[in-house]
Backbone as XML, in Angstrom:
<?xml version="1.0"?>
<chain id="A" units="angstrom">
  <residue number="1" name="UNK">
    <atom name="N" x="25.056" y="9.436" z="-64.753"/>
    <atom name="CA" x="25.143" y="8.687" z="-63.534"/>
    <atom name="C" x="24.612" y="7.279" z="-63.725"/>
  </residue>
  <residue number="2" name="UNK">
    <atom name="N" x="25.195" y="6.433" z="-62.836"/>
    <atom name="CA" x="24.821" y="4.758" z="-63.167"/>
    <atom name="C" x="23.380" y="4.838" z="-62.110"/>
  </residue>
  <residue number="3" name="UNK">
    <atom name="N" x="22.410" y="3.938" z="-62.527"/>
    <atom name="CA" x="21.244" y="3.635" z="-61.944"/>
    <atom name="C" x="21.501" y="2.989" z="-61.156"/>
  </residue>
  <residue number="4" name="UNK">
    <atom name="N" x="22.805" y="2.246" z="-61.046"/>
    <atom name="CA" x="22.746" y="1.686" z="-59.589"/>
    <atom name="C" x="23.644" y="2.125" z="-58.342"/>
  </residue>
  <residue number="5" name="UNK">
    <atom name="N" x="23.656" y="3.383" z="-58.586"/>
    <atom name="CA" x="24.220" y="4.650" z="-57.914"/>
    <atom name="C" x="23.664" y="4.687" z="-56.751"/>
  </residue>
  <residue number="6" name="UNK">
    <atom name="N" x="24.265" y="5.672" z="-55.571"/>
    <atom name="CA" x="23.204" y="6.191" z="-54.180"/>
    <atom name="C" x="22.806" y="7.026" z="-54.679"/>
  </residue>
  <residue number="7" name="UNK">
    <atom name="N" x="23.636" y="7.815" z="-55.671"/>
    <atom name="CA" x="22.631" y="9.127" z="-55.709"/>
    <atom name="C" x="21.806" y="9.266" z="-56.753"/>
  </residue>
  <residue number="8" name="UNK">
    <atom name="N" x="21.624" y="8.402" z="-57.677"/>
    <atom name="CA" x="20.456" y="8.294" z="-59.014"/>
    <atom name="C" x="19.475" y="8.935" z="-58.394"/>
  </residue>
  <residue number="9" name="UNK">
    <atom name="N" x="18.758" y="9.621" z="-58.894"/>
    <atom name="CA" x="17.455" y="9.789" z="-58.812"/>
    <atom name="C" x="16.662" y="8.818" z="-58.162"/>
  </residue>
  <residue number="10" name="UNK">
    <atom name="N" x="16.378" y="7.475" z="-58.832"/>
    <atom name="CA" x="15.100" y="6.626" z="-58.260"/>
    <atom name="C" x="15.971" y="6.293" z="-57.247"/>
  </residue>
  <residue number="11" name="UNK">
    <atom name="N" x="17.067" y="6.171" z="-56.364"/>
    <atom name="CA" x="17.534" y="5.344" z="-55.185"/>
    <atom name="C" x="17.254" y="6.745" z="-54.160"/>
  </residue>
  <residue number="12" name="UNK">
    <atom name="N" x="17.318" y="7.973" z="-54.694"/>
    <atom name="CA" x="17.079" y="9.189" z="-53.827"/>
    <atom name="C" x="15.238" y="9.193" z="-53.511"/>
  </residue>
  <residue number="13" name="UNK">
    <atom name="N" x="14.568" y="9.076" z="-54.564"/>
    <atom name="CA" x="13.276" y="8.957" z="-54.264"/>
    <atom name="C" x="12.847" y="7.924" z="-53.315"/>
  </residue>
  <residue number="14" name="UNK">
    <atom name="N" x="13.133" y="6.359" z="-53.423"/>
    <atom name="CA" x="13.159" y="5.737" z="-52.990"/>
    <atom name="C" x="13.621" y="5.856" z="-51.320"/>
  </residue>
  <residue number="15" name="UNK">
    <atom name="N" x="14.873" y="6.321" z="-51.318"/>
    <atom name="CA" x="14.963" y="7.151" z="-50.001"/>
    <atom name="C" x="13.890" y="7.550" z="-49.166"/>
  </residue>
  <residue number="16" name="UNK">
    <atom name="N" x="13.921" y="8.514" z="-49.993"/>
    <atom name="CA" x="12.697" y="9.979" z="-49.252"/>
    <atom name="C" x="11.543" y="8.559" z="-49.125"/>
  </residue>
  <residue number="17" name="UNK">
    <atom name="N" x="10.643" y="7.952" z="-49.741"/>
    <atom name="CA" x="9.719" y="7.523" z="-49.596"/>
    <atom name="C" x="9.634" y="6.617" z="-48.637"/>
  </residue>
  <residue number="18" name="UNK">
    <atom name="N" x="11.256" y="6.071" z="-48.467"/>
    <atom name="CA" x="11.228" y="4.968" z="-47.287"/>
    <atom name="C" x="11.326" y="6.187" z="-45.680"/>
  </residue>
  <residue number="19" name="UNK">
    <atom name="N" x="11.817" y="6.892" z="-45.955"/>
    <atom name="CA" x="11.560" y="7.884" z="-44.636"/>
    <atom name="C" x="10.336" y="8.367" z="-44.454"/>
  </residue>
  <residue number="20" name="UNK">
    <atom name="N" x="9.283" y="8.492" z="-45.578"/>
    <atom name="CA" x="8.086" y="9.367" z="-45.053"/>
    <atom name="C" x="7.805" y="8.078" z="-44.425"/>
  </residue>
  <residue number="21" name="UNK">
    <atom name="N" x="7.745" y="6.990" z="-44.970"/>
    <atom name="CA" x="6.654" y="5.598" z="-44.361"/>
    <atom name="C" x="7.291" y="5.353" z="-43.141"/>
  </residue>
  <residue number="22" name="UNK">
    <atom name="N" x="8.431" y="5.383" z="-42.491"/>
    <atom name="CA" x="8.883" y="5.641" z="-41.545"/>
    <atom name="C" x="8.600" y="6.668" z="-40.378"/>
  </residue>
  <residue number="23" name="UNK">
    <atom name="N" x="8.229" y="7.715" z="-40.737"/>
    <atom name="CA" x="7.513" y="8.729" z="-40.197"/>
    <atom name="C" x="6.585" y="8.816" z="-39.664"/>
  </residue>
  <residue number="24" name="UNK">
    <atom name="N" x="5.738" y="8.262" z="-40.801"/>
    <atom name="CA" x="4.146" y="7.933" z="-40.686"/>
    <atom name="C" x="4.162" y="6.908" z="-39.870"/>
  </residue>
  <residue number="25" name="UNK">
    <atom name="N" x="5.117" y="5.503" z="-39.599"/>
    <atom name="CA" x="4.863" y="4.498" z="-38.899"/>
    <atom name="C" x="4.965" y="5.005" z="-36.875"/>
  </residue>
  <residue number="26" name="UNK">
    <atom name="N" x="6.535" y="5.969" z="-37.314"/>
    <atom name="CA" x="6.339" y="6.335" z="-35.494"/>
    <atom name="C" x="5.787" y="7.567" z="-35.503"/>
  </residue>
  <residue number="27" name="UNK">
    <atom name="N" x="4.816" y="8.299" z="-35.745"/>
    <atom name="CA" x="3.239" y="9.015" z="-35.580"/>
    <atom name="C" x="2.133" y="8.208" z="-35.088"/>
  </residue>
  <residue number="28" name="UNK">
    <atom name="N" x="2.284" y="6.664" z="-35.959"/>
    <atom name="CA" x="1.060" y="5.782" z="-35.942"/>
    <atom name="C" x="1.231" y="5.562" z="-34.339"/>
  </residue>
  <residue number="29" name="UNK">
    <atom name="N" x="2.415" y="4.873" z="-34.169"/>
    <atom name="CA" x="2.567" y="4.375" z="-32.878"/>
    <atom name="C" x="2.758" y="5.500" z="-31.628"/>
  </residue>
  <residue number="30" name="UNK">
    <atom name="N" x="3.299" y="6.648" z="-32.104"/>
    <atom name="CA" x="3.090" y="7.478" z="-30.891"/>
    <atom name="C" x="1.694" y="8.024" z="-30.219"/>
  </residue>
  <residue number="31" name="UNK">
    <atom name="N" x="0.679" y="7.694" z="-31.263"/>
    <atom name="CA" x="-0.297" y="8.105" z="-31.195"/>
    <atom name="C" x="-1.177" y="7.204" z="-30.605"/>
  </residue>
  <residue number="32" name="UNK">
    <atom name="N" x="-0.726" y="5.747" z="-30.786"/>
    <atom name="CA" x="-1.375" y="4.731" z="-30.175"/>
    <atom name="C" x="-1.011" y="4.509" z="-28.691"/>
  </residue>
  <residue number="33" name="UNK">
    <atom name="N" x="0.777" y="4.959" z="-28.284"/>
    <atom name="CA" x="0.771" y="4.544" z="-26.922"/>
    <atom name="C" x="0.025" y="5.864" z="-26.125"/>
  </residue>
  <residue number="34" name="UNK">
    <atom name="N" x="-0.468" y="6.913" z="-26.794"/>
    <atom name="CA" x="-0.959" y="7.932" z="-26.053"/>
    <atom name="C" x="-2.165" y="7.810" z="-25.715"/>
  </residue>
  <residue number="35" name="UNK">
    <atom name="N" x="-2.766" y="6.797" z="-26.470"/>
    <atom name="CA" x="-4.057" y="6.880" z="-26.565"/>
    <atom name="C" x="-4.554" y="5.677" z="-25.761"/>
  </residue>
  <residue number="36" name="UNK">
    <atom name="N" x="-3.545" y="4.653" z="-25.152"/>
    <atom name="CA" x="-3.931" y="3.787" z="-24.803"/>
    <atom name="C" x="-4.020" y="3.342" z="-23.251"/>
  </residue>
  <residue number="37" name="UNK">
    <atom name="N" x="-4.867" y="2.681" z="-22.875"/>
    <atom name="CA" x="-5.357" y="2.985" z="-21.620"/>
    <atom name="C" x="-5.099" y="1.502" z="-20.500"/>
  </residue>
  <residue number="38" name="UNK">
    <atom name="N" x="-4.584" y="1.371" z="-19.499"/>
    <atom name="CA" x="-4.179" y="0.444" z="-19.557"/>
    <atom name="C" x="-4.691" y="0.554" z="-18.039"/>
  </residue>
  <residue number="39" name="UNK">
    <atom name="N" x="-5.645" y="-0.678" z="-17.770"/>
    <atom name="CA" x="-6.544" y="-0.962" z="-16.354"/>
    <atom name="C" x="-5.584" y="-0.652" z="-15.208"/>
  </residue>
  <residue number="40" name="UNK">
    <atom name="N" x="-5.774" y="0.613" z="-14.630"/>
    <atom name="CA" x="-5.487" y="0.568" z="-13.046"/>
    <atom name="C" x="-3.659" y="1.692" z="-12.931"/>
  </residue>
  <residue number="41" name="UNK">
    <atom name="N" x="-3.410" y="1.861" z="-14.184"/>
    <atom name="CA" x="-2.668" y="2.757" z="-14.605"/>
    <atom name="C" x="-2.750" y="3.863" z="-14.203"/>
  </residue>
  <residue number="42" name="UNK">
    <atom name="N" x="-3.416" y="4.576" z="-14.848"/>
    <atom name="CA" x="-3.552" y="6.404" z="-14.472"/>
    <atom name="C" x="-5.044" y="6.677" z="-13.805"/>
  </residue>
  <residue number="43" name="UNK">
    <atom name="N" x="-5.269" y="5.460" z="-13.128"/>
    <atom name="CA" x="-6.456" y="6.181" z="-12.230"/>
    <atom name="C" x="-6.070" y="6.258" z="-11.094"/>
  </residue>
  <residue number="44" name="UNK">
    <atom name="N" x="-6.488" y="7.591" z="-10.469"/>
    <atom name="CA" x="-6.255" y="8.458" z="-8.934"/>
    <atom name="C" x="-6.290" y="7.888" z="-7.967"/>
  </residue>
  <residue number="45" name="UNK">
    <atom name="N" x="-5.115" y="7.137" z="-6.858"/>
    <atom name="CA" x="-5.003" y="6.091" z="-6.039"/>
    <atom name="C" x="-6.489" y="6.829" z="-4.780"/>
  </residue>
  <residue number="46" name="UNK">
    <atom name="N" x="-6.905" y="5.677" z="-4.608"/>
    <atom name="CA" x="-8.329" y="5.615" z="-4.159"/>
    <atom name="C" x="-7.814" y="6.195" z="-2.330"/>
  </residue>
  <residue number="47" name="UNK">
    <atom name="N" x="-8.613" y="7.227" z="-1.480"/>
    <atom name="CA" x="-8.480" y="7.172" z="-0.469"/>
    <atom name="C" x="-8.323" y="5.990" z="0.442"/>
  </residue>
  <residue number="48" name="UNK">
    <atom name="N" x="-7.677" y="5.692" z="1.260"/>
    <atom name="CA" x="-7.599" y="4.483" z="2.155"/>
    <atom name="C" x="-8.825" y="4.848" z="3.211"/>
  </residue>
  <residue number="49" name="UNK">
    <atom name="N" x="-9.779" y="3.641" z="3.413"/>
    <atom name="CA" x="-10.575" y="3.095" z="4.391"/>
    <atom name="C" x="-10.328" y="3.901" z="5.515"/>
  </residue>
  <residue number="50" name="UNK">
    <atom name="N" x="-11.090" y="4.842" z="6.000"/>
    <atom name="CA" x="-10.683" y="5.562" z="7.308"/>
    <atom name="C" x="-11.608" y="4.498" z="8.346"/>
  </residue>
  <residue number="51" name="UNK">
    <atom name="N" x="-10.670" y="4.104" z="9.178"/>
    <atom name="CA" x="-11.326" y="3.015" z="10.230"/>
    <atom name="C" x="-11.576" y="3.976" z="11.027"/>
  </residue>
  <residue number="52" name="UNK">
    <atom name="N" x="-12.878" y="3.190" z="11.957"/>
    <atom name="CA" x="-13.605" y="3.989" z="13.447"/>
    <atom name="C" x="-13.455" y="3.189" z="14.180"/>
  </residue>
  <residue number="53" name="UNK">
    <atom name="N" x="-13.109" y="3.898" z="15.306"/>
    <atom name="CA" x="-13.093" y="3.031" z="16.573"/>
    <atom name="C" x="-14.524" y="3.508" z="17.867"/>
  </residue>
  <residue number="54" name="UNK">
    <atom name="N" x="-14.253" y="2.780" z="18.804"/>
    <atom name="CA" x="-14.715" y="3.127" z="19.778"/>
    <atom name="C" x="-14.432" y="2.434" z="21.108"/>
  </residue>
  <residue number="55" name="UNK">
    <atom name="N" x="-14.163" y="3.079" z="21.905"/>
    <atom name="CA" x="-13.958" y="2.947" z="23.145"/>
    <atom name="C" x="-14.012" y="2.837" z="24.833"/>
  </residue>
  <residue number="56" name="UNK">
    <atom name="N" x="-13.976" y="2.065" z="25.496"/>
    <atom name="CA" x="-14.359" y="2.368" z="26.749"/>
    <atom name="C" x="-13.869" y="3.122" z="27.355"/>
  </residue>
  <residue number="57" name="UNK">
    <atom name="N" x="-13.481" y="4.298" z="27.766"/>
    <atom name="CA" x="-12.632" y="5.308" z="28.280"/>
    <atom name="C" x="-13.279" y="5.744" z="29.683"/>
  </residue>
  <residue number="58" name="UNK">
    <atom name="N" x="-12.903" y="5.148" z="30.807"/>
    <atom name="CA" x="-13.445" y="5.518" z="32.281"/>
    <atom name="C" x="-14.701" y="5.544" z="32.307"/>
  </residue>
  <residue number="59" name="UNK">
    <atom name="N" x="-15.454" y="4.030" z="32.011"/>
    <atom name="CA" x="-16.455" y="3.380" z="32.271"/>
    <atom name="C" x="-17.593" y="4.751" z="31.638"/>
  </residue>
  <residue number="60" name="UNK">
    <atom name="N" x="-17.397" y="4.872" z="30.166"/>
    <atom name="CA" x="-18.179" y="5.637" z="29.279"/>
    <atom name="C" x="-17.313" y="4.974" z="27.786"/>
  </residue>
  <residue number="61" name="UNK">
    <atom name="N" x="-18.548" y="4.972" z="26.660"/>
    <atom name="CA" x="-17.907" y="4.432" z="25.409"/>
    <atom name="C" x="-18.024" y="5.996" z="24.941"/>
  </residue>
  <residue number="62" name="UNK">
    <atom name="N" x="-16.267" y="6.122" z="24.411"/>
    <atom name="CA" x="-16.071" y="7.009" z="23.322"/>
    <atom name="C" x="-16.394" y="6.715" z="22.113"/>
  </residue>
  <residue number="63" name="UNK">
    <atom name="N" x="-16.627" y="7.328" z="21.263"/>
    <atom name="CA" x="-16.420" y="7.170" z="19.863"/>
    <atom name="C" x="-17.364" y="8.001" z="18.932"/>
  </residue>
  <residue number="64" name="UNK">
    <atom name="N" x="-17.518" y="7.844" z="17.511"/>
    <atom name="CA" x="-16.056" y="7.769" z="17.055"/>
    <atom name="C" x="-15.502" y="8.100" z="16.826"/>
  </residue>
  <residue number="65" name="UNK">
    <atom name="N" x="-14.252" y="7.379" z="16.471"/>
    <atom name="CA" x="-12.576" y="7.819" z="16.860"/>
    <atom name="C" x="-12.164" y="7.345" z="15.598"/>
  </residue>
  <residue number="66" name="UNK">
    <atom name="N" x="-11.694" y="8.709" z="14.789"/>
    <atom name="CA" x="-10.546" y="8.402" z="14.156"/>
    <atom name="C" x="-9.426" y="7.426" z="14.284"/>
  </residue>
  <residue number="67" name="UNK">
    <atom name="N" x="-8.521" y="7.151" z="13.048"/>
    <atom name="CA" x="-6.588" y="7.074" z="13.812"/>
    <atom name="C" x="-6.235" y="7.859" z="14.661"/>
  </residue>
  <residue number="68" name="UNK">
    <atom name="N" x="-6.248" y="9.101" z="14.147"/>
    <atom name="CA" x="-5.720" y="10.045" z="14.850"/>
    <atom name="C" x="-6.199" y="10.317" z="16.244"/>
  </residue>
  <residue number="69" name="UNK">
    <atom name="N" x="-7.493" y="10.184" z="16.139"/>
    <atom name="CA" x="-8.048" y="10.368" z="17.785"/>
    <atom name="C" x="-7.385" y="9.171" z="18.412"/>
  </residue>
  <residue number="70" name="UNK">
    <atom name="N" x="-7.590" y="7.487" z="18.067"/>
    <atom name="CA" x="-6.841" y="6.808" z="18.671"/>
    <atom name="C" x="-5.371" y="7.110" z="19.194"/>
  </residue>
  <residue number="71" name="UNK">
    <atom name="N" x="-4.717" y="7.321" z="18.134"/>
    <atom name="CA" x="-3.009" y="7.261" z="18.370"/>
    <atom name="C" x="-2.865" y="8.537" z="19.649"/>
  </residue>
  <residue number="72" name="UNK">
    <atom name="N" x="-3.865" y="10.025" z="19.970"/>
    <atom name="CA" x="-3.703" y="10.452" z="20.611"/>
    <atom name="C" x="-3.915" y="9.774" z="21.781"/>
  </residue>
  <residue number="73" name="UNK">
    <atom name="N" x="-4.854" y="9.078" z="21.844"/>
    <atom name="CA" x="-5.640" y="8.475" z="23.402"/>
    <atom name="C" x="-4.365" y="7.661" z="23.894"/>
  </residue>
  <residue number="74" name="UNK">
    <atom name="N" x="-4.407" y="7.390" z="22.763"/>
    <atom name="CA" x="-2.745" y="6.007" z="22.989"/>
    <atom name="C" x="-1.655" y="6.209" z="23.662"/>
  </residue>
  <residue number="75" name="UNK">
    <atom name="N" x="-1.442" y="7.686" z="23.386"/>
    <atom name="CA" x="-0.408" y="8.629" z="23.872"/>
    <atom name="C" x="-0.599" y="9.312" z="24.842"/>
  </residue>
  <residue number="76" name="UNK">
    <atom name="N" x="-1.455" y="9.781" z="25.196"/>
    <atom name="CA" x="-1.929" y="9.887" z="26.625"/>
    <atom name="C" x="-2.725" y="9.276" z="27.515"/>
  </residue>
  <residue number="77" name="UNK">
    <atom name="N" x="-2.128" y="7.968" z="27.241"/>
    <atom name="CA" x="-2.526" y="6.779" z="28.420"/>
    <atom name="C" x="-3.689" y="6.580" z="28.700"/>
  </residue>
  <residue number="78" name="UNK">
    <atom name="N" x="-4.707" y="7.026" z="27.788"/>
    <atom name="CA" x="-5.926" y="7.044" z="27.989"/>
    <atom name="C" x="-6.716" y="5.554" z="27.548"/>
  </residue>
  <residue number="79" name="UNK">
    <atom name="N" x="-6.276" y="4.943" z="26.032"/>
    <atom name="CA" x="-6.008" y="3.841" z="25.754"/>
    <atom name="C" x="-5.043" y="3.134" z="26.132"/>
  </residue>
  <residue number="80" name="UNK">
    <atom name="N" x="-5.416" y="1.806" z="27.485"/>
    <atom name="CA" x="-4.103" y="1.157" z="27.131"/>
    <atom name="C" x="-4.678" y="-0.109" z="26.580"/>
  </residue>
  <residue number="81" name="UNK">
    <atom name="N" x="-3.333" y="-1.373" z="26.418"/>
    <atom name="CA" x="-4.115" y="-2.826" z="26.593"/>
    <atom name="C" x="-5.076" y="-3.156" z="27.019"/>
  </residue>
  <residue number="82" name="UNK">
    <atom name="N" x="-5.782" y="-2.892" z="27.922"/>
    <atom name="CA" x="-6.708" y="-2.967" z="28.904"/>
    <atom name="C" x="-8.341" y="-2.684" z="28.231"/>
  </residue>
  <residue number="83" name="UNK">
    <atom name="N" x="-7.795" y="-1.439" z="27.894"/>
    <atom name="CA" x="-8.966" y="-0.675" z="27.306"/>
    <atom name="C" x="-9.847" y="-1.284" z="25.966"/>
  </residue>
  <residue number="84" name="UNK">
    <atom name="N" x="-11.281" y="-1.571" z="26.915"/>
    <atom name="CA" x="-11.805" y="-2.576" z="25.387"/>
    <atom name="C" x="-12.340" y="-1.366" z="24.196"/>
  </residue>
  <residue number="85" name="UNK">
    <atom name="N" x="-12.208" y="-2.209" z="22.846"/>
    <atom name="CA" x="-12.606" y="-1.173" z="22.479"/>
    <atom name="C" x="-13.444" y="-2.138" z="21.380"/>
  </residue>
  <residue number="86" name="UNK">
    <atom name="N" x="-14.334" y="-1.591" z="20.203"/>
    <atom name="CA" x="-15.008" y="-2.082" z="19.194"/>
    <atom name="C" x="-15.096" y="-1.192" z="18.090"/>
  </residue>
  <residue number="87" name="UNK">
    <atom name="N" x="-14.756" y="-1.851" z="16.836"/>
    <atom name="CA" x="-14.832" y="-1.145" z="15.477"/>
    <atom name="C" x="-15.865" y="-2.098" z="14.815"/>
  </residue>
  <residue number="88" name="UNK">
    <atom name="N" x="-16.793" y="-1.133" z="13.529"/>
    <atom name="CA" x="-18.155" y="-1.949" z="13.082"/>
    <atom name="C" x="-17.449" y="-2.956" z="12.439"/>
  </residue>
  <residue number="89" name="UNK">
    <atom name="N" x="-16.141" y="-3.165" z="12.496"/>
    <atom name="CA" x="-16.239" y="-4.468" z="11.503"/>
    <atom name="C" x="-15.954" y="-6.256" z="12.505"/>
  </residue>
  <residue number="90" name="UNK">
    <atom name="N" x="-16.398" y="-5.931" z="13.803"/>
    <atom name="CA" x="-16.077" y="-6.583" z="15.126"/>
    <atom name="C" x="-17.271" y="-7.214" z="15.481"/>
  </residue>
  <residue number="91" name="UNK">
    <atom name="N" x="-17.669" y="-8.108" z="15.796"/>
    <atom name="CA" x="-18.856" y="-8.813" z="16.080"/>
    <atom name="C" x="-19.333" y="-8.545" z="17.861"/>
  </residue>
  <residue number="92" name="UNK">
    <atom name="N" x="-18.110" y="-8.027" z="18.536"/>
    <atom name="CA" x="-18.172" y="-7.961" z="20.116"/>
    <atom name="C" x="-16.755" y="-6.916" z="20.466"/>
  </residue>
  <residue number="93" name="UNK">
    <atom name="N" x="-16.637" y="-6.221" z="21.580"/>
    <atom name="CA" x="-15.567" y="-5.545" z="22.038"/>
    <atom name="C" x="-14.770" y="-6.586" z="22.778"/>
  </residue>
  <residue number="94" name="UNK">
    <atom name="N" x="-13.856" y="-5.940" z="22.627"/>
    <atom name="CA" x="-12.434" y="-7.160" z="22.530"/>
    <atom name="C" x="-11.238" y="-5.426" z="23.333"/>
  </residue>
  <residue number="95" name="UNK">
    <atom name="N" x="-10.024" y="-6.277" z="24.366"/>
    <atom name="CA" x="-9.155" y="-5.471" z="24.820"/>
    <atom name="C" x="-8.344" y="-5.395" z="23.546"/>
  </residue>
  <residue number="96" name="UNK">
    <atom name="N" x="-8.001" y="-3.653" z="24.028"/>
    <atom name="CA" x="-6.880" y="-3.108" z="22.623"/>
    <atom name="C" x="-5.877" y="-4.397" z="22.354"/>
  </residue>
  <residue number="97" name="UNK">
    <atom name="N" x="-5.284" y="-4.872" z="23.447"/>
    <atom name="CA" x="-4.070" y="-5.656" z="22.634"/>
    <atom name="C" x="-4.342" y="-6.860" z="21.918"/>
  </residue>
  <residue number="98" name="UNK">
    <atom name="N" x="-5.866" y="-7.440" z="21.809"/>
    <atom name="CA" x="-5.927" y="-8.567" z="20.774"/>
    <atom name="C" x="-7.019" y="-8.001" z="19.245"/>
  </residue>
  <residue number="99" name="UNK">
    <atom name="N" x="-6.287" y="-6.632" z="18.940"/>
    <atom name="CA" x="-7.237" y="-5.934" z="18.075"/>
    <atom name="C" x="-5.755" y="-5.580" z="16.871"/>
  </residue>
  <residue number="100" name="UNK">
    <atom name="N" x="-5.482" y="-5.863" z="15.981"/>
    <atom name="CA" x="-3.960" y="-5.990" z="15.200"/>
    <atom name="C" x="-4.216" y="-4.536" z="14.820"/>
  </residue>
  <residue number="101" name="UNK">
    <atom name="N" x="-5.671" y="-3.850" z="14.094"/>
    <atom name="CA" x="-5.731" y="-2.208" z="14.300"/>
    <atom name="C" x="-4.958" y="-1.513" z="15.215"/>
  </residue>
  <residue number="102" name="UNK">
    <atom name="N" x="-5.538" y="-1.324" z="16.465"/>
    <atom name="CA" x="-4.683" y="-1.022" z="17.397"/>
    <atom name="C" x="-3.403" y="-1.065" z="17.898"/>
  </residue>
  <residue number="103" name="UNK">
    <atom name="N" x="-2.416" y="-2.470" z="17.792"/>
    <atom name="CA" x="-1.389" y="-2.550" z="17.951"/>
    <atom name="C" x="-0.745" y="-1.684" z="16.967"/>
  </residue>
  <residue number="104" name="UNK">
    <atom name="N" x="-1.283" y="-1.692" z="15.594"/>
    <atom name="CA" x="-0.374" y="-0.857" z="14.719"/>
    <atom name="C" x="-0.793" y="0.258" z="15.355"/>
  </residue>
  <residue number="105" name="UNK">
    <atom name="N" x="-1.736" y="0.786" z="15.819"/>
    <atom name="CA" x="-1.635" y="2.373" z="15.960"/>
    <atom name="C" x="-0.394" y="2.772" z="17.427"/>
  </residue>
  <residue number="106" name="UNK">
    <atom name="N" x="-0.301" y="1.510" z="18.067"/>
    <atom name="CA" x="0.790" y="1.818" z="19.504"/>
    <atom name="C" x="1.721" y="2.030" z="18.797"/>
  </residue>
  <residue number="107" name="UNK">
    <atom name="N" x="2.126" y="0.614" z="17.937"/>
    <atom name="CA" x="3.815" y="0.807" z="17.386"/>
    <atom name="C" x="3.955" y="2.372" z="16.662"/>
  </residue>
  <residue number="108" name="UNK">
    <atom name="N" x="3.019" y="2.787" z="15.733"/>
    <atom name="CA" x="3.118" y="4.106" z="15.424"/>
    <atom name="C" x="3.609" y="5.120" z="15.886"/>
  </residue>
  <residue number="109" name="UNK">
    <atom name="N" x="2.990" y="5.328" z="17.238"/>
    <atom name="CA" x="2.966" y="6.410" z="18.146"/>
    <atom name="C" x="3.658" y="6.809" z="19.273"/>
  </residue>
  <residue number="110" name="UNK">
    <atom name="N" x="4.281" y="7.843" z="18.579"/>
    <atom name="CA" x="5.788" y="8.060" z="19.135"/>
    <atom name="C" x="5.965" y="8.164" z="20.461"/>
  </residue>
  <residue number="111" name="UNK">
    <atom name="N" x="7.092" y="7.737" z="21.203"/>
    <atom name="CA" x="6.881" y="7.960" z="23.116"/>
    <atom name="C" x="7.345" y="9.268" z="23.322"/>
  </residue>
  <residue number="112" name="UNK">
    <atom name="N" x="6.968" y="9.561" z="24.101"/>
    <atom name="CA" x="7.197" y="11.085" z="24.721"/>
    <atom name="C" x="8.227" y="11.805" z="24.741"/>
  </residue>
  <residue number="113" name="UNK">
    <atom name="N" x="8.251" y="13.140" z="24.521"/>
    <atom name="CA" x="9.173" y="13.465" z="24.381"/>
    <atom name="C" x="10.190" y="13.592" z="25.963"/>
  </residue>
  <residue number="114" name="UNK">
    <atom name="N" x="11.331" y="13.171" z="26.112"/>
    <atom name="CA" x="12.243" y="13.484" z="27.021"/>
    <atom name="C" x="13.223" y="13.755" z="26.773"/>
  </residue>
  <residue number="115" name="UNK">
    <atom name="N" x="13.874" y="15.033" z="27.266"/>
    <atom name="CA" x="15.076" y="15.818" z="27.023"/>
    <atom name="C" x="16.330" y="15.490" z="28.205"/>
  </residue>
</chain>
């Protein structure tokens, strides 16, 4: 056989040796993207801020109040615009409708059911 054959011997070795280093190169790298850690990636999305409210509800302050307790009050007319209310991050009580918390919890909250 001619040495400058595919199948000579040294072009077959040569082969094989260019495939192990090949091998070894995507091991290297599979092993590196496994291992690698990348800020803000695979860490466990953080609970969201549960806001408190509180409320004036027929000249008595409720609280505190969940969302959920809000969006109910909301829904049964218990909160309206009117109704002042204060969360600790508020310097003074202020009426629901200039509180942007609150408005999102109205738009939320579904109107009644009617058949």
């Amino acid at each position: 056989m001619d040495q400058n054959s595919f199948f000579s011997i040294d072009r077959l070795v040569e082969f094989g040796m260019g495939m192990a280093v090949a091998q070894q190169m995507v091991q290297t790298m599979n092993n590196a993207m496994t291992n690698m850690h990348v800020p803000g990636t695979f860490n466990s999305p953080e609970k969201p801020e549960q806001k408190i409210y509180y409320a004036m509800i027929e000249g008595n302050q409720t609280g505190p109040l969940s969302e959920m307790d809000m969006s109910r009050l909301i829904a049964e007319k218990k909160v309206v615009k009117e109704t002042y209310v204060w969360m600790p991050t508020m310097p003074c009580w202020k009426m629901a409708e200039q509180i942007p918390d609150v408005l999102k919890l109205v738009a939320l909250t579904p109107p009644p059911f009617n058949i």
